[in-house]
N, C-alpha and C positions, 0 to 999 in steps of 0.2 A: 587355712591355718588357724590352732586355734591361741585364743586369748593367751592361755599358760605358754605356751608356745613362743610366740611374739614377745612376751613379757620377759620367757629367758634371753632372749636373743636381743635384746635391747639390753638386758644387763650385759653381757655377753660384749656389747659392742662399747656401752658408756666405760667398762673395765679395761677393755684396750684401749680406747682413749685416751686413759687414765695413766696407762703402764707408758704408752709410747708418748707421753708428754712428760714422764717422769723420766725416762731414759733421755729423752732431749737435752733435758734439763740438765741432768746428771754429767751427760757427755760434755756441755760447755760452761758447765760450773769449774770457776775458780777457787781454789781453795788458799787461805791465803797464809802464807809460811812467812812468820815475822822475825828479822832479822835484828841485831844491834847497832851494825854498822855497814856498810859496802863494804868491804874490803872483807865482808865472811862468804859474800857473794862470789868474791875472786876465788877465795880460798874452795869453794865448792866445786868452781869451774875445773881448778887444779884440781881436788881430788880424784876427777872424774876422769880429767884426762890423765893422771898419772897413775891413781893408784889403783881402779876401778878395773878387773878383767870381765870385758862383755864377752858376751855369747851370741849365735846367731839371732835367738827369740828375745832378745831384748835388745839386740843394738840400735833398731830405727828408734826405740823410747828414752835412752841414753841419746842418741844425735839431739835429739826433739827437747829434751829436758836439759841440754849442754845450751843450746841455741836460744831457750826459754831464759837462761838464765844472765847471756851473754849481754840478749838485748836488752834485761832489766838492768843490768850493769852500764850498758851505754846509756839509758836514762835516765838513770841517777850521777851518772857522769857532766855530763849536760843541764841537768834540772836538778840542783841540790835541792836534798830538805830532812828533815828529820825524823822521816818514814822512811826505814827500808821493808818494806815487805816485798813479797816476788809470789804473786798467782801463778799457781801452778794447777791443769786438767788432771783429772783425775790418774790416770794411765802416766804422766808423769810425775805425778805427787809418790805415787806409788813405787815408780822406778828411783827417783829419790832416796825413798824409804830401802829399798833393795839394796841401792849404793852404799846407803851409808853402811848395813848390816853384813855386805857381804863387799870385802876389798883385802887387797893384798897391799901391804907397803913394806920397805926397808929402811934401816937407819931409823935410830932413837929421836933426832927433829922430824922426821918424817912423822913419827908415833905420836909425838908430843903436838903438831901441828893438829892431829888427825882426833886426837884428842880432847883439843881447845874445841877447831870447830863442832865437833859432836856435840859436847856440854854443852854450846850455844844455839846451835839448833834443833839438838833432838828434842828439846820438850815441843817447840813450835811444830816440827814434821809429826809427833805422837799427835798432837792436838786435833792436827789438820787430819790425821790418817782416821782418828775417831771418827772425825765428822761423815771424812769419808764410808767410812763401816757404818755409821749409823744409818746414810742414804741408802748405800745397798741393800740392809735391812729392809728399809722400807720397801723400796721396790721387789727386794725376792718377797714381803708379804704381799704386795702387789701382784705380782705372779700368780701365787699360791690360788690369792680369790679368782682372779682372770681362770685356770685352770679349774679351780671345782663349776663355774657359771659354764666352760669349755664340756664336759663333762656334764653338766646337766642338760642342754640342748642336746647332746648326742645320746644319754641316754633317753631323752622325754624323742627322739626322734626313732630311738630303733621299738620304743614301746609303741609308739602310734604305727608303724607298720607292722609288728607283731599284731597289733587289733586288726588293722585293716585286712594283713594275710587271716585270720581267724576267719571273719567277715565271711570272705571272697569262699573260703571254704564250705561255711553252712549254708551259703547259697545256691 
């Protein structure tokens, strides 16, 4: 095998590395969505369970991000203090985001409720969901390289059999 060879295949492999410790990473990153008070935490639980119509491709991410939110509520129930924030995975930071954007209610307290909390925490979910796009960013640039290094082993592989078949033939 030669030198150039090994050389790709070592980038090749440091680049996976790379991607699949950033996807790790990614996947148990908390993102953290800051609150004013508990009780916006209640009010989110309610939303979800009231006003939120799921679908079948997002209901385990609504259960998960209902559950997420439930136990940060018994927490803070238990252990006051003058942090509310709630870590949320990426996948339900995301569903989050989807809830808040996309819900059905009736009745003008309804509205007016749905209202307050948005003002209160849409800018903290926008902030957090940044964060989040900026990760993925990096990781789809992370990709990107893993794929041209992917690509370059395969082509420097089918060139060195194109020579060898050449070879084989003038012999």
């Amino acid at each position: 095998m030669s030198k150039e060879l090994k050389k790709l295949q070592a980038t090749q492999k440091e680049l996976q590395t790379k991607v699949d410790a950033m996807q790790t990473e990614a996947a148990e990153k908390l993102f953290q969505v800051n609150l004013e008070d508990k009780s916006m935490i209640k009010t989110m639980m309610t939303h979800l369970d009231k006003s939120y119509t799921w679908k079948t491709q997002n209901a385990a991410i609504i259960v998960t991000l209902s559950d997420r939110l439930k136990a940060r509520y018994k927490e803070l129930s238990t252990t006051p203090g003058d942090e509310y924030t709630v870590g949320l995975k990426g996948h339900e930071l995301n569903g989050l985001y989807q809830a808040l954007l996309n819900c059905e209610g009736t009745g003008i307290e309804n509205a007016r409720r749905f209202i307050t909390m948005l003002t209160m925490v849409g800018k903290t979910v926008g902030e957090a969901m940044q964060e989040l796009s900026a990760l993925n960013e990096t990781i789809k640039t992370a990709h990107a390289e893993l794929a041209v290094a992917e690509k370059a082993v395969r082509e420097f592989g089918l060139t060195v059999e194109k020579v060898e078949a050449t070879l084989e033939k003038t012999n």
